[in-house]
Backbone bond lengths (Angstrom), bond angles and torsions (degrees), N, CA, C in turn:
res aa  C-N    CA-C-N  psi(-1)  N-CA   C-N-CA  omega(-1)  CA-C   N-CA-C  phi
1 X - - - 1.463 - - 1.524 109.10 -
2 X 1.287 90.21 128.43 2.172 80.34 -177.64 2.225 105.14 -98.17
3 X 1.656 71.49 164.18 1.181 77.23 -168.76 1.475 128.01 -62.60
4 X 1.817 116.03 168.44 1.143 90.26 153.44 1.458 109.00 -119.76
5 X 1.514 114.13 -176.21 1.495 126.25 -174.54 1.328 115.24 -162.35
6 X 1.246 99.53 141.29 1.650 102.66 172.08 1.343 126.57 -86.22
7 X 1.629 129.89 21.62 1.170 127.45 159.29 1.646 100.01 -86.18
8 X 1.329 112.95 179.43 1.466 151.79 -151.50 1.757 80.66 -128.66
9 X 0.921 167.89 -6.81 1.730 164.03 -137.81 1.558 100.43 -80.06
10 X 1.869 124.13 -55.03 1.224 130.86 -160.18 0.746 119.92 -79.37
11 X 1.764 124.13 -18.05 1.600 123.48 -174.24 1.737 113.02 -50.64
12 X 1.003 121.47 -44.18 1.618 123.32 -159.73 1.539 105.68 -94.50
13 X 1.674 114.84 114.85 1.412 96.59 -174.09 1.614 115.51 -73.36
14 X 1.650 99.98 152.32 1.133 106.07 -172.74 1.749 112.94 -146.99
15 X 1.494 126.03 122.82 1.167 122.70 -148.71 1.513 111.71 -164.96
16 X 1.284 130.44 169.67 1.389 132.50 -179.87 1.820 110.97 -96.94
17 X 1.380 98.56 127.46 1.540 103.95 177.23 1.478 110.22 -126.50
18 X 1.171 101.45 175.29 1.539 116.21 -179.05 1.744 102.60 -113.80
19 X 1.121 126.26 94.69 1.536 129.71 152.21 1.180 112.51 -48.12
20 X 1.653 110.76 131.40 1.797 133.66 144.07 1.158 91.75 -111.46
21 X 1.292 101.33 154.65 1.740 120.08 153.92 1.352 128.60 -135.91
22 X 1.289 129.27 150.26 1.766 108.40 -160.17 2.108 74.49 -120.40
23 X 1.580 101.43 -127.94 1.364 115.39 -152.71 1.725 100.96 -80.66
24 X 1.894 100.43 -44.64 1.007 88.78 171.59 1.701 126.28 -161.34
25 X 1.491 99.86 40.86 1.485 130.05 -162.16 1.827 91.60 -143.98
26 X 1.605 98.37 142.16 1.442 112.88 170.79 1.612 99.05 -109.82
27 X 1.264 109.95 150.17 1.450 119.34 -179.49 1.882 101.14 -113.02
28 X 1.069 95.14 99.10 2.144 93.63 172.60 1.135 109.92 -91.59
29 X 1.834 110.63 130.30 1.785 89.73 170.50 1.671 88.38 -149.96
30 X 1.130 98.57 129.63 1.460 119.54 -171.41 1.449 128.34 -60.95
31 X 1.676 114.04 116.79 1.455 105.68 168.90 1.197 123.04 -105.85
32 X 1.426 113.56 16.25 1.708 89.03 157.68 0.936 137.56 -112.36
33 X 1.842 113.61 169.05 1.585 115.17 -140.31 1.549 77.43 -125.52
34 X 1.454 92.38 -167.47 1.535 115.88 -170.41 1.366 90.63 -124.77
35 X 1.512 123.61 -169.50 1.492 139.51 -174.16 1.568 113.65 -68.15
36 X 1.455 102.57 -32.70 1.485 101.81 -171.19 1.605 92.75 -103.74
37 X 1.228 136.21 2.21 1.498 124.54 130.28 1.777 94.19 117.63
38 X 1.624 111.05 10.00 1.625 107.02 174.63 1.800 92.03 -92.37
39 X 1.630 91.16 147.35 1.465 127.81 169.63 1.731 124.48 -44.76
40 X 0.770 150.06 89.23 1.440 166.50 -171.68 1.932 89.86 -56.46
41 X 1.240 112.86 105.70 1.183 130.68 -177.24 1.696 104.71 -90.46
42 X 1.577 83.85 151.50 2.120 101.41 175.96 1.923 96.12 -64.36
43 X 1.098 109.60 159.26 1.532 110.97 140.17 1.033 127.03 -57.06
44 X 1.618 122.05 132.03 1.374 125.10 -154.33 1.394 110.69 112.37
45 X 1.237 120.57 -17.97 1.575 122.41 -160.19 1.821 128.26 57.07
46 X 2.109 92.15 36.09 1.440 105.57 -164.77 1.746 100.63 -111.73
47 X 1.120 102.41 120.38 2.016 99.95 166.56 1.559 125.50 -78.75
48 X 1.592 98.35 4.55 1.571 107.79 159.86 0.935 116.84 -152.78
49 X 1.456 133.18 159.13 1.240 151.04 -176.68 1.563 118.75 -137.74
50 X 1.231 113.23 163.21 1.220 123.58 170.45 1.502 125.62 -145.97
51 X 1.528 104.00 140.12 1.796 109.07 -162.29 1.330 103.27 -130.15
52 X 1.055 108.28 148.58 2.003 101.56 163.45 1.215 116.55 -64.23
53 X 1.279 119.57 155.77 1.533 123.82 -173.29 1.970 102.86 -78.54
54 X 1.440 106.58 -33.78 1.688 121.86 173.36 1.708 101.13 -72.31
55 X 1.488 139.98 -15.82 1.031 112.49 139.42 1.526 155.78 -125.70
56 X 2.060 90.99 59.70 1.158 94.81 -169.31 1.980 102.93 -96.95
57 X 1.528 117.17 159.97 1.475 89.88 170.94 1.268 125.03 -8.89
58 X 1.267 132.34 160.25 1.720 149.62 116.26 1.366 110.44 -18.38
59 X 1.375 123.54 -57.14 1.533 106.38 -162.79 1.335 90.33 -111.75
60 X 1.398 143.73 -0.52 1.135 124.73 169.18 1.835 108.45 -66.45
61 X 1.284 104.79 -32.90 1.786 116.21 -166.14 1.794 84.37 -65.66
62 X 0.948 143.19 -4.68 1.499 135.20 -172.37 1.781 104.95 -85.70
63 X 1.464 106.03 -14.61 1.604 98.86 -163.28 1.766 99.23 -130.26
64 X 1.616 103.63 -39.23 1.456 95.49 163.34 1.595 117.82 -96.33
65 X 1.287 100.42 137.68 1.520 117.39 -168.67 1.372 111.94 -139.34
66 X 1.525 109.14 134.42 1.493 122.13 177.10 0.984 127.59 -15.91
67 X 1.738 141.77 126.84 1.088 143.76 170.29 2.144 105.89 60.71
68 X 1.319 100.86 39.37 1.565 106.97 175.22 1.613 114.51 -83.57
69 X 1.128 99.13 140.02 1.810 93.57 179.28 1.582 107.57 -64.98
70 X 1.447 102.61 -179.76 1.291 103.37 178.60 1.771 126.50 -72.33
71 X 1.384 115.99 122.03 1.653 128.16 -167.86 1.438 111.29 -107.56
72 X 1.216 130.60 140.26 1.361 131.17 148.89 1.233 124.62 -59.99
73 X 1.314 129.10 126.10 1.344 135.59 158.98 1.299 130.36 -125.47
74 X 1.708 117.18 156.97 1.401 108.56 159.63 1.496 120.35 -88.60
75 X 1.462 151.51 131.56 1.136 115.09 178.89 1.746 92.64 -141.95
76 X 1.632 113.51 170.62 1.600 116.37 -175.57 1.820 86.46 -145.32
77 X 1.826 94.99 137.33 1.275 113.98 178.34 1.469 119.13 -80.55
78 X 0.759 114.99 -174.34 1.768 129.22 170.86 1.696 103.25 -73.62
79 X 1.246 116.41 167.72 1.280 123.29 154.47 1.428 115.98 -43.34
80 X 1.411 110.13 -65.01 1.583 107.40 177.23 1.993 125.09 -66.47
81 X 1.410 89.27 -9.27 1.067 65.94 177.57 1.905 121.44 99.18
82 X 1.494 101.39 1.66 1.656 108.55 178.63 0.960 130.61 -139.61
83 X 1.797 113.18 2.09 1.151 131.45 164.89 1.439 140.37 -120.47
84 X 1.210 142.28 106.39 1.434 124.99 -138.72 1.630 112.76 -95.72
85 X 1.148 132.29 97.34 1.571 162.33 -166.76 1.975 106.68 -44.68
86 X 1.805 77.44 -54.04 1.751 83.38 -171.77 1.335 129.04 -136.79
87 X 1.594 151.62 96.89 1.085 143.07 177.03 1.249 129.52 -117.10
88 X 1.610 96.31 122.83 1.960 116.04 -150.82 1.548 92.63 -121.84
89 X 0.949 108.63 167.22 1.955 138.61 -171.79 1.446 101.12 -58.40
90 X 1.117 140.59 148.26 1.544 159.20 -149.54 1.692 106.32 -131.75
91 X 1.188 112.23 -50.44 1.769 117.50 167.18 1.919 101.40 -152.16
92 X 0.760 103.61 174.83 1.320 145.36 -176.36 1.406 159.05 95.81
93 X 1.157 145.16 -128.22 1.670 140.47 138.94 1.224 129.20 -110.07
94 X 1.564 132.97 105.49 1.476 152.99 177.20 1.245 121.30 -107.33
95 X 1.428 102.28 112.40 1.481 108.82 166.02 1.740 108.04 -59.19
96 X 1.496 100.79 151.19 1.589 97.14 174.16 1.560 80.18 -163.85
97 X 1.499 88.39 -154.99 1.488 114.84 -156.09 1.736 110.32 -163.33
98 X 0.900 135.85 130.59 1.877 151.70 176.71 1.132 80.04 -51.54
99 X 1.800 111.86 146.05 1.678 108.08 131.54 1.088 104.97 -133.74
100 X 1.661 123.17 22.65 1.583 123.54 164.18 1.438 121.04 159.75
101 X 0.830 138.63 -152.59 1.597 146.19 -172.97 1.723 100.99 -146.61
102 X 0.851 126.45 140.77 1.836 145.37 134.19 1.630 114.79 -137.59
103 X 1.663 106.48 -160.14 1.470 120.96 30.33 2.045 96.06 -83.93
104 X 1.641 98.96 166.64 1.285 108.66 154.23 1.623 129.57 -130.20
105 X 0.954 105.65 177.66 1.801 106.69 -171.16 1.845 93.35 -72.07
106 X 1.317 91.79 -176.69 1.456 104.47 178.37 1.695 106.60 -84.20
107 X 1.236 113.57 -21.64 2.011 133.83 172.20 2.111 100.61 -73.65
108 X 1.437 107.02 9.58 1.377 90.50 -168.03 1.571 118.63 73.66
109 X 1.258 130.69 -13.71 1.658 116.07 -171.94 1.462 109.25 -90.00
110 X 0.560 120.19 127.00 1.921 138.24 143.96 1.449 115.08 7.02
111 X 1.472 126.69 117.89 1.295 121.09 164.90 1.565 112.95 -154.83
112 X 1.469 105.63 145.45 1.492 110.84 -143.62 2.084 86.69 -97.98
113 X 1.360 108.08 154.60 1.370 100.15 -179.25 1.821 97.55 -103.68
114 X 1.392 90.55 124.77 1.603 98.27 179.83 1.602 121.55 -92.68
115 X 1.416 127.00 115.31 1.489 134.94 -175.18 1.756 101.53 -104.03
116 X 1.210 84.87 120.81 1.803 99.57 162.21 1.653 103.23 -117.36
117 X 1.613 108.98 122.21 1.295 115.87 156.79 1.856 130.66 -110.75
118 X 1.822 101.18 112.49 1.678 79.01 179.00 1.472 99.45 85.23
119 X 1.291 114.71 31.56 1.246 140.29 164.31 1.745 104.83 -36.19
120 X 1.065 131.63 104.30 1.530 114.57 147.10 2.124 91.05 111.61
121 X 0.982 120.94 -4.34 1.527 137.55 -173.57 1.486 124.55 -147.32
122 X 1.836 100.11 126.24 1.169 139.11 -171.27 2.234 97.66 -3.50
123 X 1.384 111.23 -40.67 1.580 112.16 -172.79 1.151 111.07 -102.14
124 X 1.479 103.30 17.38 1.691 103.05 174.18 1.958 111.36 -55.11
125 X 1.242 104.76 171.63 1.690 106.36 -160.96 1.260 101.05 -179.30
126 X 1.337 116.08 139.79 1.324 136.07 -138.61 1.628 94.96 -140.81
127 X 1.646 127.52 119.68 1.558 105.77 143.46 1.568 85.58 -150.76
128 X 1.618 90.95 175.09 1.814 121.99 161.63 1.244 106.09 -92.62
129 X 1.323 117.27 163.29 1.593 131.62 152.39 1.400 97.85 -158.53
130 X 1.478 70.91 165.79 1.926 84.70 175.96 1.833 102.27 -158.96
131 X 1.278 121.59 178.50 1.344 121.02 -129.22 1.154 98.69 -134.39
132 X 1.820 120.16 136.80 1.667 109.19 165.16 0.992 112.38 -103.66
133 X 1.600 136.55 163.33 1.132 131.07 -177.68 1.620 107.32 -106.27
134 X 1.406 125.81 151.68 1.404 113.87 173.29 1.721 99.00 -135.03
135 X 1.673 95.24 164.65 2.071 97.51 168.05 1.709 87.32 -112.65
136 X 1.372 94.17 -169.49 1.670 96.74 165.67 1.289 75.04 -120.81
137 X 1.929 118.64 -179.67 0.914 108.04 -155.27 2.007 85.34 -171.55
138 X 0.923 107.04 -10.30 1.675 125.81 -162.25 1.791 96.98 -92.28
139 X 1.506 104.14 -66.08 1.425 121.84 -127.51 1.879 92.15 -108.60
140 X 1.087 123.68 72.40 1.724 118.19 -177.40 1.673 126.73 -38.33
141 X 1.469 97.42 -11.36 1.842 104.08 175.67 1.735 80.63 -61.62
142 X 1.339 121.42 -72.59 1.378 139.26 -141.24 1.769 119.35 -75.83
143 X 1.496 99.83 -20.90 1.495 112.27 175.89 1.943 104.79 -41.72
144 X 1.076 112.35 135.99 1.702 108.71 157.92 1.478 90.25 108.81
145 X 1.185 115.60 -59.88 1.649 118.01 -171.73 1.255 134.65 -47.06
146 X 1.075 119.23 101.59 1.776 136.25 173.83 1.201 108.78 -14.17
147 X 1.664 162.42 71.14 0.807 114.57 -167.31 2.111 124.65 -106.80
148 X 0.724 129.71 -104.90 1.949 116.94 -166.84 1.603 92.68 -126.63
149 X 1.155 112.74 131.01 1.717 113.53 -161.15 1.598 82.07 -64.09
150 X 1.684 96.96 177.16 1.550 105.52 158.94 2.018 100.31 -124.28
151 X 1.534 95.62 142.14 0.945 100.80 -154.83 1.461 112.83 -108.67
152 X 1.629 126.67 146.26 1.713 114.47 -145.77 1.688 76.02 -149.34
153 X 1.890 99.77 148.45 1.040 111.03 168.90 1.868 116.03 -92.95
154 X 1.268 104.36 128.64 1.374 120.69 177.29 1.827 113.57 -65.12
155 X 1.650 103.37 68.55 1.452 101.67 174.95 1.748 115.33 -119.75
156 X 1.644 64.72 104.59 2.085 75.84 -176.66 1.641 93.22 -153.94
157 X 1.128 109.64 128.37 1.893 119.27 147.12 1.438 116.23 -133.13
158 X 1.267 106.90 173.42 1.523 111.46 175.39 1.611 113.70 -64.05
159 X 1.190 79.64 138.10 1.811 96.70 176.06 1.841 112.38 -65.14
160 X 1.034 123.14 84.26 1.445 118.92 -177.69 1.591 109.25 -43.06
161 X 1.455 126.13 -32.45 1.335 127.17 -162.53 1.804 94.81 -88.66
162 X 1.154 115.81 -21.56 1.721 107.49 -176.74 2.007 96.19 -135.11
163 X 0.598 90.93 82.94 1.853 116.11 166.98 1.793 97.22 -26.31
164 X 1.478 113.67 114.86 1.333 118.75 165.00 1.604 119.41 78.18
165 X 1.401 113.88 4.12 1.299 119.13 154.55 1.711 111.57 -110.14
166 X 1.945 97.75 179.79 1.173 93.96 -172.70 1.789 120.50 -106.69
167 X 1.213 110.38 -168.79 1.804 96.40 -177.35 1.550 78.58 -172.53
168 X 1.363 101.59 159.48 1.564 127.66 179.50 1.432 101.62 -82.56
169 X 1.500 116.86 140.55 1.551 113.19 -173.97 1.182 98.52 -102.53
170 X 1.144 155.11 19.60 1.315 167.33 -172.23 1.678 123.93 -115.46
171 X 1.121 158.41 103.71 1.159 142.28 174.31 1.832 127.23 -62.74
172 X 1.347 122.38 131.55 1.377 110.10 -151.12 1.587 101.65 -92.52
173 X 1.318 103.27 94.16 1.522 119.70 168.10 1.371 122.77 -95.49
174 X 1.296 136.71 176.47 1.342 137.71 -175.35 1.691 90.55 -74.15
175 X 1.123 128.85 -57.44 2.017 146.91 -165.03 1.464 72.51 -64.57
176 X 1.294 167.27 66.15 1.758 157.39 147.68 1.238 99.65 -117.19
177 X 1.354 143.21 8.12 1.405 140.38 -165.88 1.597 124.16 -31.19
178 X 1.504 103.27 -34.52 1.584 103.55 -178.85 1.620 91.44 -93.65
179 X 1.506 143.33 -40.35 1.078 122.90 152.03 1.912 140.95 -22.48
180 X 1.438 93.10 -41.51 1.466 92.34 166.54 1.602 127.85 -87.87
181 X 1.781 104.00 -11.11 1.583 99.39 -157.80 1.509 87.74 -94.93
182 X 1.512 128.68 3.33 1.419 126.65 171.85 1.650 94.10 -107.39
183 X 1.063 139.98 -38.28 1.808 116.54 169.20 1.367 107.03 -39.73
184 X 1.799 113.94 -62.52 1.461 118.81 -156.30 1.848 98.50 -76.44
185 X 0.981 108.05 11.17 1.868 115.85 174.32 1.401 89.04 -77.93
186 X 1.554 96.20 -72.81 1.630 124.69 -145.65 2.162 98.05 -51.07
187 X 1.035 107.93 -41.99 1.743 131.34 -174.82 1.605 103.64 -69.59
188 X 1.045 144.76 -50.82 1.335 149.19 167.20 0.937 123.65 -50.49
189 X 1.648 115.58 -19.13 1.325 109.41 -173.39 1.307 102.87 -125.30
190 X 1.330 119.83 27.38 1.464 140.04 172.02 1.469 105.42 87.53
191 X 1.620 120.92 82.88 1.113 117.54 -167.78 1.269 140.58 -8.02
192 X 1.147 120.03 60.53 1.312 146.54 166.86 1.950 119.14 -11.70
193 X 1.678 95.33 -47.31 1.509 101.29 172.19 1.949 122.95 -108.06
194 X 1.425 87.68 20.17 1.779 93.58 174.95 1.633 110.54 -76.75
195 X 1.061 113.59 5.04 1.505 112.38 175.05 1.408 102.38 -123.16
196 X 1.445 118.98 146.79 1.127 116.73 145.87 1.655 135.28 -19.57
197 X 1.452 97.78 128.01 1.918 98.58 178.01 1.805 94.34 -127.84
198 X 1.294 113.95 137.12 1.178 134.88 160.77 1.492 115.11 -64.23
199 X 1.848 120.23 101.21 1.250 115.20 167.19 1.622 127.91 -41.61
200 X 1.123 108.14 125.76 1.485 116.30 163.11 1.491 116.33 -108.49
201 X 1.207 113.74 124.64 1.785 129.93 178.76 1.421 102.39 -70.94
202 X 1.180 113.34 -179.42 1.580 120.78 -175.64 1.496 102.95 -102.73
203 X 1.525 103.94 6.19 1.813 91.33 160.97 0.939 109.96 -108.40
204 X 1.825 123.04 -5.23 1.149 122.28 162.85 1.608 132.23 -93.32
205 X 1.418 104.65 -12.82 1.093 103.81 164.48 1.868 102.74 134.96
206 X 1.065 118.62 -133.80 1.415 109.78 167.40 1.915 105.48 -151.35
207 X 1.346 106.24 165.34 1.586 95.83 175.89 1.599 121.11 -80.24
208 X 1.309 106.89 30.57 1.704 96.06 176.16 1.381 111.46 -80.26
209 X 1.406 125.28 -25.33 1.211 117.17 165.21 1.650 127.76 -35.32
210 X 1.787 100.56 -42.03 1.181 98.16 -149.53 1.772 103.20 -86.09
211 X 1.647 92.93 -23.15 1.457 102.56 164.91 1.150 147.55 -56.83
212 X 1.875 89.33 -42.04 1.653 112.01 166.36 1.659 107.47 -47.71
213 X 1.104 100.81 -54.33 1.595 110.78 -162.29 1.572 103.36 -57.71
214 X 1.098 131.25 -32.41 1.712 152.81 -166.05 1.551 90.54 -74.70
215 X 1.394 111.34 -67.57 1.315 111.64 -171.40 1.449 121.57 -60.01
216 X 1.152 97.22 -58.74 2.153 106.08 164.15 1.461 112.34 -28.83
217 X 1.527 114.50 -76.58 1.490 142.48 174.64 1.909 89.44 -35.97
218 X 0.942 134.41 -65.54 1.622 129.89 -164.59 1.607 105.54 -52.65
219 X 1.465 101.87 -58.50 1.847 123.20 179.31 1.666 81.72 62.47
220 X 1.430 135.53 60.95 1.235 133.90 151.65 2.050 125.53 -61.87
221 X 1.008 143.36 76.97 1.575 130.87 144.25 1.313 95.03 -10.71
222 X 1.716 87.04 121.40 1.555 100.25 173.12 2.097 84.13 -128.75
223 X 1.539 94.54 -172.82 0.924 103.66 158.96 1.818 119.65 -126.61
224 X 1.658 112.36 155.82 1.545 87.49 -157.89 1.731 79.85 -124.89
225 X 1.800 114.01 134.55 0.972 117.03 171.69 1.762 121.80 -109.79
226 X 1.534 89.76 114.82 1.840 94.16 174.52 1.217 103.54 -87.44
227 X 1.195 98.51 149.45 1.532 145.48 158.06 1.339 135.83 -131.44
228 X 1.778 139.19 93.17 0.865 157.92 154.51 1.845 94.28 72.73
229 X 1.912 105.07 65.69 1.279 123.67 -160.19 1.291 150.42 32.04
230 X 1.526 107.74 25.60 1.477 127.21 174.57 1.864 91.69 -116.12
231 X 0.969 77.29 137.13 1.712 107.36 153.17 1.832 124.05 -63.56
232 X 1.274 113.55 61.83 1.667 135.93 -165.50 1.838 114.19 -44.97
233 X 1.391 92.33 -47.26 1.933 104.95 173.51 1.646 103.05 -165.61
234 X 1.196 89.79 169.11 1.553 124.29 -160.94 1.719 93.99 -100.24
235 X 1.291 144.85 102.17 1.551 125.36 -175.75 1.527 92.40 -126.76
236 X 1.623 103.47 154.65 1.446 114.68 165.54 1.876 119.33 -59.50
237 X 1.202 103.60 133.26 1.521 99.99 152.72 1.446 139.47 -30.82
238 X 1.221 84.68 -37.85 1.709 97.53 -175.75 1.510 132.39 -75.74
239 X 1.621 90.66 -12.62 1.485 125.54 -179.23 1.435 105.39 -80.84
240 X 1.281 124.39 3.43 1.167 106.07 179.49 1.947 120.46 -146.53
241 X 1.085 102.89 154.33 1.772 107.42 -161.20 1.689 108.04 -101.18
242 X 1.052 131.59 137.52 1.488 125.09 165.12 1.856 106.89 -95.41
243 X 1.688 99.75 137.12 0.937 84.40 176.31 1.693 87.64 -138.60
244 X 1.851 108.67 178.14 1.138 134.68 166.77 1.755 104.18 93.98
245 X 1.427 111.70 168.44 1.790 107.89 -169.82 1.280 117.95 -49.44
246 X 1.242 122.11 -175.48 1.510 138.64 -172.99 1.636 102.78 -74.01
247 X 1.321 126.39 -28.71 0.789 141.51 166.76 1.853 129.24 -48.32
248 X 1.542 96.98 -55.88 1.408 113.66 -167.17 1.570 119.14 -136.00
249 X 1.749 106.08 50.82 1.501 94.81 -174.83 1.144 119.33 -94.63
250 X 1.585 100.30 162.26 1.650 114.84 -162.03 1.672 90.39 -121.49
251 X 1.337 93.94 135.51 1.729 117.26 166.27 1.973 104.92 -71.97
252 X 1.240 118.79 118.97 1.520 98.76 175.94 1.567 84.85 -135.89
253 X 1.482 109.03 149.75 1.830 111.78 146.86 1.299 125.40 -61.69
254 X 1.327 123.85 146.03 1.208 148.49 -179.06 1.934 91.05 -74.46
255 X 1.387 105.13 171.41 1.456 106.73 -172.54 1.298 100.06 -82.51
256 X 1.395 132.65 -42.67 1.356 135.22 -176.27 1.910 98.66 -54.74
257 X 1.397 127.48 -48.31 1.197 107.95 171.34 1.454 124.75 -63.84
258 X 1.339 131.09 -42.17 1.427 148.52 -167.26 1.876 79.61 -47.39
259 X 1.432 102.54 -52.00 1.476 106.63 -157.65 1.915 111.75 -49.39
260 X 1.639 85.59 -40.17 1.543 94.11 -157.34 1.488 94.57 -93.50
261 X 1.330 129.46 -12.26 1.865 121.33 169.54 1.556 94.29 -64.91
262 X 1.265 148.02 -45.91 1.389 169.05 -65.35 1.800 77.67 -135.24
263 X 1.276 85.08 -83.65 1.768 114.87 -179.17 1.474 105.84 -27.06
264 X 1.651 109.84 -81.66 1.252 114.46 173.53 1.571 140.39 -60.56
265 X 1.104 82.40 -7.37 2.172 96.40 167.22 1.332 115.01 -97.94
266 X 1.391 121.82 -51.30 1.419 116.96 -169.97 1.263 127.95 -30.82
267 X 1.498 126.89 -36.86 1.262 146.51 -148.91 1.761 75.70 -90.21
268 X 1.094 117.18 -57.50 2.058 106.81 -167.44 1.293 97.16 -66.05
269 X 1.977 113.19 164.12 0.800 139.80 149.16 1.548 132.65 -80.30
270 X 1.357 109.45 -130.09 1.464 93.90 169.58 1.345 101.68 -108.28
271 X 1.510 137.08 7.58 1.361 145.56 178.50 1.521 109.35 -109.92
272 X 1.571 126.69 124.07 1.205 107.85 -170.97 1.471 97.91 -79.49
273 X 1.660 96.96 172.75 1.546 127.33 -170.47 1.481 94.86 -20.74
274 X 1.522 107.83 -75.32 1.386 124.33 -170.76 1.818 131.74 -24.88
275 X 1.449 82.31 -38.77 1.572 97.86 167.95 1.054 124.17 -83.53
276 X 1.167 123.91 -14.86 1.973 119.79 -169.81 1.708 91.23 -116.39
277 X 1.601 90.47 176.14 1.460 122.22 -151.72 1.793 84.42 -106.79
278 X 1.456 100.08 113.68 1.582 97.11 168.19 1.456 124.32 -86.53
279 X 1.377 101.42 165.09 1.903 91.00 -178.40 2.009 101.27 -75.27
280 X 1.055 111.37 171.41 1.576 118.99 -156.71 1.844 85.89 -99.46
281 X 1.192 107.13 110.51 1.683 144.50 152.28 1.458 130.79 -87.18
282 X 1.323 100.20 109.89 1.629 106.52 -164.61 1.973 91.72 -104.35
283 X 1.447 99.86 113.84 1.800 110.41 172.50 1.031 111.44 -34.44
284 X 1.453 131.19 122.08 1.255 124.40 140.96 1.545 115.03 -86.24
285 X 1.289 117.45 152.92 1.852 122.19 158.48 1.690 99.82 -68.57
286 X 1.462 93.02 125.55 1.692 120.92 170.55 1.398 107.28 -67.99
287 X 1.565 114.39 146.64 1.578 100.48 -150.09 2.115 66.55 -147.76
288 X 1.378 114.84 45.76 1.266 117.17 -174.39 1.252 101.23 -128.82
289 X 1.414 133.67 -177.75 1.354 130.52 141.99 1.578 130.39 -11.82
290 X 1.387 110.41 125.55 2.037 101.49 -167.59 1.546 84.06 -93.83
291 X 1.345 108.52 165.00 1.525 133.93 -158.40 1.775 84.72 -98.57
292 X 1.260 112.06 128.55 1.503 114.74 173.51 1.503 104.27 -86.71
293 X 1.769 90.35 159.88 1.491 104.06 159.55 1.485 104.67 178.28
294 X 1.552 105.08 124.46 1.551 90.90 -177.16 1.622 112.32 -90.89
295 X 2.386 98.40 -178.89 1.047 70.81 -176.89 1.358 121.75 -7.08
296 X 45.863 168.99 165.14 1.767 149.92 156.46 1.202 115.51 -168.23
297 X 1.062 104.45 101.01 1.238 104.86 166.11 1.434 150.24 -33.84
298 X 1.316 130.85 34.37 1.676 125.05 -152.92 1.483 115.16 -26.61
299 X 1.912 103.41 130.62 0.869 109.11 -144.91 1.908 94.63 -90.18
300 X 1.585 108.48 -151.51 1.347 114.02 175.37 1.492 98.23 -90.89
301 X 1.850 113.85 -139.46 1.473 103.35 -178.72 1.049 87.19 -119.70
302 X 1.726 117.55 47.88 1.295 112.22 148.76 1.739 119.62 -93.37
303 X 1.350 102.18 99.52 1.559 108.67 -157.14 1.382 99.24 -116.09
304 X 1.073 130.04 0.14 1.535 122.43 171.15 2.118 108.37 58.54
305 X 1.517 93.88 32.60 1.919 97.66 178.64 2.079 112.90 53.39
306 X 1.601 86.70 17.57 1.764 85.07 172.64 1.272 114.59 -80.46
């Protein structure tokens, strides 16, 4: 049963394709599938499309180029459905950089995205999340580009034993998986929750503020790892080696990272967290460390034989 939520996020399809390009039209035709492994179709009930290369983004025209073989991409349409808005990286390793947390209102304030699964039955399941934002910051094809939040579970309540701070509502077990992939968030970006954080209620608002501000204030280079156009983990810089001539270097992980992407992916599929139906988790109070905080257009049949 999929979820529901009170963001607006799903309306616009958005999915991984494989680019051709002839002289002067790109040909998109979509590979992603769902669980039972059918193809996630254009509007229209089409598994390909075709756009002019003059109206794809500005900075997308920086990476796809005339007569290009076939590329992986992530890309998200227009409302209607005929124009393609956004095209981001498919796999690899990118340096970037935070430039904040949401989602937020259109007033700037803070709002947590709420998932009900199994609504109304015995495995019903309840969480928040909320979202980091990244640039790339490394790779100049990719500079400018929007790219797919990475997405963190919102586990924090007030500490009943210390009045007005915060604590993880979760207990930190090995089975805590979205518990850890927000520690090893929170740590990358210069432990962000090793200090005290001041609880905020939901009439007060929530503590991403206080986080945002933590994270900004750090301005940490991270590195951002795709996987089949999601953003998979958040890894240190330091984690990683350049290799090959002056000519042609490649960013790779060290084995100690390979190890620790390893860790933090396994648990996903090929859909991040966000998309799938979790098994039903009843909170425990964390009896660990408390979380600080102080105070396309379709073209003519000018198709270029794609």
């Amino acid at each position: 049963m999929k979820a529901k939520t009170n963001t607006e996020f799903a309306k616009k399809w958005t999915g991984c394709v494989e680019i051709k390009t002839g002289d002067n039209v790109a040909k998109l035709t979509s590979i992603q599938t769902d669980k039972e492994g059918k193809v996630k179709k254009f509007p229209g009930d089409l598994e390909s499309i075709k756009v002019k290369l003059s109206e794809l983004p500005k900075v997308a025209q920086r990476f796809i180029k005339p007569n290009m073989e076939s590329k992986k991409f992530r890309v998200r349409l227009n409302d209607d459905g005929d124009e393609v808005e956004t095209v981001t990286p498919y796999s690899g390793v990118f340096r970037g950089r935070a430039t904040g947390l949401g989602p937020k209102t259109q007033e700037g304030d803070f709002k947590l995205i709420h998932r009900v699964y199994n609504e109304g039955t015995e495995k019903e399941n309840r969480h928040d999340e909320f979202i980091s934002i990244y640039e790339i910051t490394s790779d100049k094809r990719f500079v400018g580009v929007e790219l797919p939040a990475f997405y963190l579970h919102y586990k924090f309540e007030e500490d009943p034993e210390n009045e007005g701070f915060t604590q993880y509502n979760t207990a930190n077990t090995p089975q805590a998986t979205q518990l850890h992939k927000l520690i090893a968030w929170a740590e990358v970006h210069g432990d962000i929750l090793d200090e005290d954080v001041r609880w905020r209620d939901e009439d007060d608002g929530t503590i991403l503020e206080t986080l945002e501000e933590r994270l900004l204030e750090n301005d940490r280079d991270v590195n951002l790892v795709f996987e089949k156009g999601y953003i998979k983990s958040v890894q240190p810089v330091e984690d990683y080696e350049e290799v090959g001539d002056e000519d042609d270097v490649e960013k790779v992980p060290t084995k100690a990272t390979v190890k620790r992407i390893e860790k933090v992916i396994r648990y996903e599929d090929d859909e991040p967290d966000f998309m799938k139906e979790p098994e039903p988790v009843k909170p425990v109070k964390s009896v660990g460390k408390k979380v600080p905080t102080k105070k396309n257009k379709k073209t003519s049949d000018e198709d270029d034989d794609l």
